[in-house]
N, C-alpha and C positions, 0 to 999 in steps of 0.2 A: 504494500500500500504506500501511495505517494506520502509524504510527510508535507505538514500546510507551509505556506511560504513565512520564512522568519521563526526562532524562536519565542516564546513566551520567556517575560523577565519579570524581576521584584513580584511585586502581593498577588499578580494574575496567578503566575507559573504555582504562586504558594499554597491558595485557594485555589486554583485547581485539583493540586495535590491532595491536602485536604480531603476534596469532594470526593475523588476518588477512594481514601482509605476510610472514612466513614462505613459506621455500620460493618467493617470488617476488623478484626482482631489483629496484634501487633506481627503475630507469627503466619499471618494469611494462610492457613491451616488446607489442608488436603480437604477437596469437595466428597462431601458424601452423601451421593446424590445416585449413588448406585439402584435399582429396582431389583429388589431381591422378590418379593411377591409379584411384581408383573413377568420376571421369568419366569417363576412357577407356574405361573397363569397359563402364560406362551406354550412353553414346555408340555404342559397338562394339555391344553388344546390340541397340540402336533400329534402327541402321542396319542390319542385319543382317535385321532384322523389317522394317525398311522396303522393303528390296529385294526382299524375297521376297514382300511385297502386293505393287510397284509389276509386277514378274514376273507376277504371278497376275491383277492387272488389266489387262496387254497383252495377255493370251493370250485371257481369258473375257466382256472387255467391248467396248465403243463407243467412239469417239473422243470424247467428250464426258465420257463417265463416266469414259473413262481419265484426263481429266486432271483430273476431280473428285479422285478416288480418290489422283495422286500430289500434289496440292497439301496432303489432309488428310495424309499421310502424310509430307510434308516439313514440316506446319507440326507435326505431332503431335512428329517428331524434333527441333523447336526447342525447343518446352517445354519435352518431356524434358531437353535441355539446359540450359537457363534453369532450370529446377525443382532441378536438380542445385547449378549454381551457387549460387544464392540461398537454401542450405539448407546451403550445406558453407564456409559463408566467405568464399563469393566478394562483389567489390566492389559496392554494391548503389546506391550515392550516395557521389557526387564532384563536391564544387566547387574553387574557387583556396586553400580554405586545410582542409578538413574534409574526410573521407570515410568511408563504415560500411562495416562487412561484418556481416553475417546470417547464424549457424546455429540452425535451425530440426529440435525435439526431435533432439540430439546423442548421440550413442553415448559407451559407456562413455570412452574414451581420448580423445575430442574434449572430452567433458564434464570430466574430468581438468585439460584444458588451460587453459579454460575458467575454473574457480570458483575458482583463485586470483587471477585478474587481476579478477574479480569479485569479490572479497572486498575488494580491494585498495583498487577502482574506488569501492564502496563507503563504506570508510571515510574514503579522501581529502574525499570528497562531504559527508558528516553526522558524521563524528568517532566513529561506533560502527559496529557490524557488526548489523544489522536481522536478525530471527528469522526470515526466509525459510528455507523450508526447502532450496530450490534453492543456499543460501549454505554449509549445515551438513551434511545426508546424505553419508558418504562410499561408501555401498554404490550402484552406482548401482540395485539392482533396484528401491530403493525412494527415488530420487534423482527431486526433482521435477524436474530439470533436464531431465531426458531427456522430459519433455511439456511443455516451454520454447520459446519463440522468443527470441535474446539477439540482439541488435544492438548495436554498441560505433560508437563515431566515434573516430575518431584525426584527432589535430593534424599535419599536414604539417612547421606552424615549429616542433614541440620535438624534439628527436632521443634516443634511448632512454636513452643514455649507460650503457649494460652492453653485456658484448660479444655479438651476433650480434641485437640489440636493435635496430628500426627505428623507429617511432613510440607514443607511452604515448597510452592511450586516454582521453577524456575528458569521454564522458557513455555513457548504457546505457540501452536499453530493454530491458525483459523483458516477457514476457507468456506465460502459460501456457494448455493445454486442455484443460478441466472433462472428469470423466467421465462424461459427462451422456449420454443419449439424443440430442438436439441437438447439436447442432456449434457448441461455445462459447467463446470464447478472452474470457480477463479480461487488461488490461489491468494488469500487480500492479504495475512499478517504472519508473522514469524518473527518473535521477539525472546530475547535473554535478556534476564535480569543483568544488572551493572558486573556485580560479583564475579558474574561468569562467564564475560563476551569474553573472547580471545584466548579463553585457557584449553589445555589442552585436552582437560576433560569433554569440554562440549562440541569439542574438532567432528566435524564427521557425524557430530550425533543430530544434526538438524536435516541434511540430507538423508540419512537411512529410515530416519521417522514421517519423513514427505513422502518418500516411496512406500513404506507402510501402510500410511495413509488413503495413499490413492490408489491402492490393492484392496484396499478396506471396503471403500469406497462402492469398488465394482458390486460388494455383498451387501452392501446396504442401499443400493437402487434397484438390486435385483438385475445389472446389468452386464453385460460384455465387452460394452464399448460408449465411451463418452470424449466429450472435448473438452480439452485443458486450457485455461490462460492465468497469467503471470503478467505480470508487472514488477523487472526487476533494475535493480542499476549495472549487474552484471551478465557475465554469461549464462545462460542456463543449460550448463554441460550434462546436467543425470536427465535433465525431461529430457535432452537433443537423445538421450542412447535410451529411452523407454516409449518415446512418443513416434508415431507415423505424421510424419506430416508436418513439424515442427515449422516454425516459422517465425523471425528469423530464428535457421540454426547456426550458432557459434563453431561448428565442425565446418560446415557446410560453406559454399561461395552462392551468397545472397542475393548479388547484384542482378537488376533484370538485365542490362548489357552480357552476364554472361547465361541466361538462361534461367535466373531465379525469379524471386519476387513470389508476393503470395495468392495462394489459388483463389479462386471469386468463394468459394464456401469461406475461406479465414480471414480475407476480408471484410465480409457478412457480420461474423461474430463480433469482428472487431469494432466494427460500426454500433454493432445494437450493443455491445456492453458500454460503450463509450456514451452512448445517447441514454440507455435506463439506468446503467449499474455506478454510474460516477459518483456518488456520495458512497457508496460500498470500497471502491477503488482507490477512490481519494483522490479523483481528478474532476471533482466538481467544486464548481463557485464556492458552495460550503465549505470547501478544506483548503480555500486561499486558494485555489488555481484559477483566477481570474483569465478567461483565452488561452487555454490549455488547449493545440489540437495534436490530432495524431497526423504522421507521416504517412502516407497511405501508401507508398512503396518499400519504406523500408522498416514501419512499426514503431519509429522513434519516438517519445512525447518529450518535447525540448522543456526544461523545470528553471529558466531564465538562470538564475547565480547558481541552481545546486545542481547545474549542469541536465544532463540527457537520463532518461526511462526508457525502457524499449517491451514494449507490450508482446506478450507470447503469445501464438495459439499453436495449438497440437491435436493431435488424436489420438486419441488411447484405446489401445483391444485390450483383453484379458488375457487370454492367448498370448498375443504377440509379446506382451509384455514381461509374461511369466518365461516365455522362451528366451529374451533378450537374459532374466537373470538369471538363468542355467548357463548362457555361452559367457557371459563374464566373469560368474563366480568359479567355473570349472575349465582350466587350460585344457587338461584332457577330453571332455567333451568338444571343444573347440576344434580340436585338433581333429577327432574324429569327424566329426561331421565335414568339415572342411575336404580331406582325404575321400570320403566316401564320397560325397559330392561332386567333387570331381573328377574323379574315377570314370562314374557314371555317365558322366557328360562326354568324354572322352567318347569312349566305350560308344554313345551313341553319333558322338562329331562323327566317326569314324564310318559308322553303320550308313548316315546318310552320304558323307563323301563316296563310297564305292557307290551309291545309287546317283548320282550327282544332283541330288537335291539341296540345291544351294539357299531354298526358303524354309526347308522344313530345319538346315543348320543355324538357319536365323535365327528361327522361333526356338530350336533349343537352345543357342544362346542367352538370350533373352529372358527365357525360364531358371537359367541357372543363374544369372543374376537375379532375378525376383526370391530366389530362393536364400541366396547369399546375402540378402539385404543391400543390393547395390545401386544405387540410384543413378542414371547415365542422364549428361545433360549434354547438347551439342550445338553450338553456339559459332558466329562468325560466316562463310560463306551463305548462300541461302540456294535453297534446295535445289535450282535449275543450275545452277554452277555447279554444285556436287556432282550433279548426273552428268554434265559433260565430263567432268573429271574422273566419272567412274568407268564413263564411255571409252577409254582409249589406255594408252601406252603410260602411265603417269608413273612416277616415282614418288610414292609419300615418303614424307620426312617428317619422323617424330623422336622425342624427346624419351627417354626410356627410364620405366621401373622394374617392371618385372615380365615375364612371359606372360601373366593375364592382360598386359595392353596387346599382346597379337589377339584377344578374344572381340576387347575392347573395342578395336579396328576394324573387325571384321565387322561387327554391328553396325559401325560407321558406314562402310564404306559399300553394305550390303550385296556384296558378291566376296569371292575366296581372292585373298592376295596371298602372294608369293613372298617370302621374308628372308632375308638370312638369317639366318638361324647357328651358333657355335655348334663345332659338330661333336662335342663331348658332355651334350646338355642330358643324357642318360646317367650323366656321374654325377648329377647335379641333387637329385631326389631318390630314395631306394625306391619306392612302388613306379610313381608317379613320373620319374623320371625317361621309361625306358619306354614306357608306355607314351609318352609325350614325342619322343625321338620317333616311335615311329609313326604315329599320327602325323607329326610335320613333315618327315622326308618323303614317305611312302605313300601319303593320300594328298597332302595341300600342296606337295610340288616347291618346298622351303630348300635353298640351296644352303647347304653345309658349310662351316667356313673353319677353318684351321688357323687358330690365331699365331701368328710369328711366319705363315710358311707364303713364302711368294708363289710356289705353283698354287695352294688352294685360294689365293687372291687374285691369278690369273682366272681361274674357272670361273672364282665372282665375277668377274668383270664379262668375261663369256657368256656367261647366264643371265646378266644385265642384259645382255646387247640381244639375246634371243628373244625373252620375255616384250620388252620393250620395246623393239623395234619391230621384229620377226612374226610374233605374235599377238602384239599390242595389248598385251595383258597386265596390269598396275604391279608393280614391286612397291611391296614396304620397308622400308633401312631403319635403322636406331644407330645413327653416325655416333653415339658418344663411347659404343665399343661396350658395355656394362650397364648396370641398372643402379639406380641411388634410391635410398629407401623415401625420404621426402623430397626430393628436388634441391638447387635449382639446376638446371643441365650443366653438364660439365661439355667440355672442350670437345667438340666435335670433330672425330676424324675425316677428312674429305674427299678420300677416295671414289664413292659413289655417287656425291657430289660432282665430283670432276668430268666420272663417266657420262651422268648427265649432261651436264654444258656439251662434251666430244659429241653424242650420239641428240644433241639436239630436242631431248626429249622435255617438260615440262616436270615441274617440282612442285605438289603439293604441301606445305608448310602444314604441320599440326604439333597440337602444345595439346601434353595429358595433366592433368592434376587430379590429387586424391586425396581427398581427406584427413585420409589415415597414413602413416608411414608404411606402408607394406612395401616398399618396393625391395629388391636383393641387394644390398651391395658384396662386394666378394665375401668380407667377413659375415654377412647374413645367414644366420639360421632359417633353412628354408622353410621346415614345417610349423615354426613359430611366425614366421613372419606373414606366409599364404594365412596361419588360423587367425591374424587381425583382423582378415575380409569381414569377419562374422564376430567379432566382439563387440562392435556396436554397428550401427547401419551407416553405411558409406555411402559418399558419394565420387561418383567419377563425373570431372568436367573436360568434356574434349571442345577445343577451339581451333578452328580453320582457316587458316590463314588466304590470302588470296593467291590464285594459279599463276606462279614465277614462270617465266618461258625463258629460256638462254641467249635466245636471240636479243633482247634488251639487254645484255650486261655484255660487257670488252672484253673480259678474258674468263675464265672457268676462278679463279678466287675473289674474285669480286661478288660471282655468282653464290659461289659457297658461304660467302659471307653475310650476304640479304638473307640467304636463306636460314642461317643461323641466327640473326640477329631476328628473325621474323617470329621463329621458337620460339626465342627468350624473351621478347616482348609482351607476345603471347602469354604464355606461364607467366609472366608479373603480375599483370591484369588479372587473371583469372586467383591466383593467390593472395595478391592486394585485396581483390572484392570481399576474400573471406574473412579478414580483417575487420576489428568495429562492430557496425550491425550493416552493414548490405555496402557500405558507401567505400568506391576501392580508393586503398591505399590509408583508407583512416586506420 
């Protein structure tokens, strides 16, 4: 939540404070506000409904469906329980020294209980009491609290010190739900007491409790999938690796110049939370933002002296979500999946090249990045110039990470190019390796190249001049001889370069960028570096530079040169954008 413009000072800030700890005890004591008889209630009811399926499926069904039928119904009476809990106070996270409890939109007499320890919780935190409305409303009809999620953590080592006082609470999250069409929950407050901002105890503990929370969450709507928004001063790096769709993402290159910007659905949100939800957000007149607007390209809300906000929206599955904290929390799952994965693609790249189905190799491309988490963005020529250039004899030239940019390319350039390829890339991977050697020599027609030997750089050049001229079929090069795990290119060799300018042919300039560090460099561990694909969702941005023809340049290193220089232009831009929030080079 935005914070109002200026401090409160002298007797305001003091009666503020005041008003807020009023009516609450010196040790702002653990809420107990738990419903121990409404889960009996719940519980009683489920069971009750349970037995009378599990009854109705012995008498009308099968031994197979019966026990279908009492498993959904004893796991349905867990939720219900669990759902109950994790909505009415119950403990939700506990380590050796911190634990929360969760009530999730609280009833009038809960919510009572509730907003003075929040008041309280608050002021300790920032020194004033913040214009939330969830903090001030005393009616609840019209009490944001009550479409609230509150989370409190309590310290184990302080003890209340009033009487019937257990533990004083010492950080908060809150988060409310838009009344939106969409199932929307914004993200408004996240506060620590003074005592405990920056220490080490509470490192980390605010991020693993928001993720918590909005797993919680999915149980307590009854849902699978909702949309997330935020309003923060930073990056929001754990939504960017839980959400689909994030926007801006701080991984990601933003800029619509290279293919970003945000979809008309997160746009949408962002409009109507901005027009009803601004007193919740804290970007309405009420909380000092007098002519607060939003950027609508790149989510920015400029806050005059206390500098820029950048508004989040995302989308959240349940699914997706829970899979994302399997591939981060476990290297070895990572790894396999990744392996298997690819394997398979392989295995089938393969099966379509003998058939020469060069669409159906498309689409499994394309599947295997959807699978990988890989987001492909292509930006720079525009589409009628690509197609002349996929028309004929072209030498692209790119920038090099790893052997998933020949996948990369291929999707680009949607037909099979021809690449060199090192010819001892089978010692590179134990499965994956040998398997990979022969997919490129034996089915895509990739020329082998021996590094140090002048006859297997005679044959390149042979293989150039067939492909290209002979054949008029595209070669792809990676001039800088090796891969770098993040950029930015290194020193380009120019031998195929050179062959270009000789034989006349044109030069495609392309720039990759990624995300992630995945790329090999020689010291690179290969099967750790490929399992990054899948540790959070990636994206790949490819930029196309414009079609070089040899005949405008004087001699072959001037030509080698444009064309290098065009790379690395290229990759600034696209790596600058991802800088900031969308705006390149901030």
């Amino acid at each position: 939540m935005l914070r109002r413009r200026g401090r409160e000072t002298g007797s305001t800030s003091t009666t503020r404070a005041e008003d807020a700890w009023r009516g609450t005890p010196r040790g702002a004591k653990e809420v107990e506000a738990y419903g121990w008889w409404s889960l009996i209630r719940v519980l009683g009811i489920a069971s009750g409904v349970a037995l009378v399926g599990i009854s109705l499926a012995s008498m009308l069904l099968g031994p197979l469906l019966r026990l279908l039928v009492k498993s959904l119904v004893l796991l349905t009476v867990v939720l219900v329980g669990l759902r109950h809990h994790a909505d009415n106070g119950g403990l939700v996270w506990s380590g050796e020294r911190f634990y929360a409890r969760r009530w999730a939109f609280p009833d009038g007499r809960t919510a009572s209980a509730l907003k003075p320890v929040l008041k309280r919780l608050c002021v300790e935190a920032i020194g004033e009491l913040l214009p939330h409305p969830a903090l001030h409303h005393d009616s609840h009809e019209d009490d944001c609290l009550a479409e609230s999620v509150v989370t409190l953590v309590f310290d184990r080592d302080r003890g209340g010190g009033a009487p019937g006082a257990k533990h004083p609470p010492v950080a908060m999250h809150l988060g409310f739900k838009a009344s939106c069409m969409r199932i929307v929950i914004h993200n408004a407050m996240a506060l620590v007491t003074r005592d405990y901002q920056g220490t080490e105890a509470m490192r980390g503990l605010h991020q693993h409790l928001a993720i918590l929370n909005l797993l919680l969450t999915f149980l307590t709507l009854g849902t699978i999938s909702l949309t997330f928004t935020e309003i923060s001063s930073g990056p929001a790096r754990w939504q960017a690796d839980f959400c689909q769709s994030l926007f801006p993402n701080p991984r990601f290159c933003n800029s619509i110049e290279c293919g970003g910007g945000p979809q008309p659905w997160q746009l949408d949100i962002a409009r109507f939370m901005m027009e009803n939800h601004g007193a919740e957000m804290g970007t309405s007149p009420a909380a000092g933002h007098e002519g607060l607007r939003l950027n609508e390209e790149s989510f920015v809300l400029v806050v005059d002296a206390e500098g820029e906000m950048v508004f989040h929206v995302g989308r959240l599955n349940l699914f997706y979500s829970l899979w994302r904290l399997v591939l981060m929390t476990f290297p070895v799952a990572r790894t396999v999946y990744t392996v298997v994965l690819l394997l398979w693609t392989a295995l089938e790249l393969m099966a379509f090249a003998v058939l020469g189905r060069i669409d159906l190799m498309q689409t499994c491309a394309a599947k295997t990045m959807d699978w990988l988490g890989v987001e492909v963005q292509i930006s720079g020529e525009s589409e009628s110039d690509l197609h002349r250039t996929r028309s004929c004899g072209t030498l692209w030239v790119s920038n090099h990470y790893t052997l998933f940019d020949y996948t990369v390319m291929h999707l680009v350039s949607r037909r099979v190019l021809r690449t060199i390829v090192k010819a001892d890339i089978a010692e590179e991977m134990p499965v994956l390796g040998p398997i990979t050697s022969t997919f490129l020599f034996d089915y895509m027609g990739c020329v082998p190249y021996q590094r140090g030997s002048r006859e297997s750089g005679a044959r390149v050049r042979e293989a150039l001049k067939r492909a290209l001229v002979e054949d008029g079929t595209p070669v792809l090069v990676f001039p800088e001889g090796t891969g770098t795990e993040n950029g930015p290119p290194l020193e380009f060799r120019r031998g195929s370069l050179v062959s270009a300018h000789e034989l006349g042919v044109p030069v495609q300039p392309v720039s990759i960028w990624y995300s992630e560090a995945i790329g090999l460099a020689p010291e690179s561990p290969t099967l750790s570096q490929l399992s990054k694909m899948v540790m959070r969702p990636m994206q790949v941005v490819v930029k196309l530079g414009p079609l070089l023809s040899p005949a405008t340049y004087r001699d072959a290193d001037s030509f080698a040169q444009a064309v290098e220089d065009c790379v690395r232009t290229n990759f600034r831009e696209i790596a600058g954008s991802r800088r900031g929030w969308g705006r390149p080079g901030s």
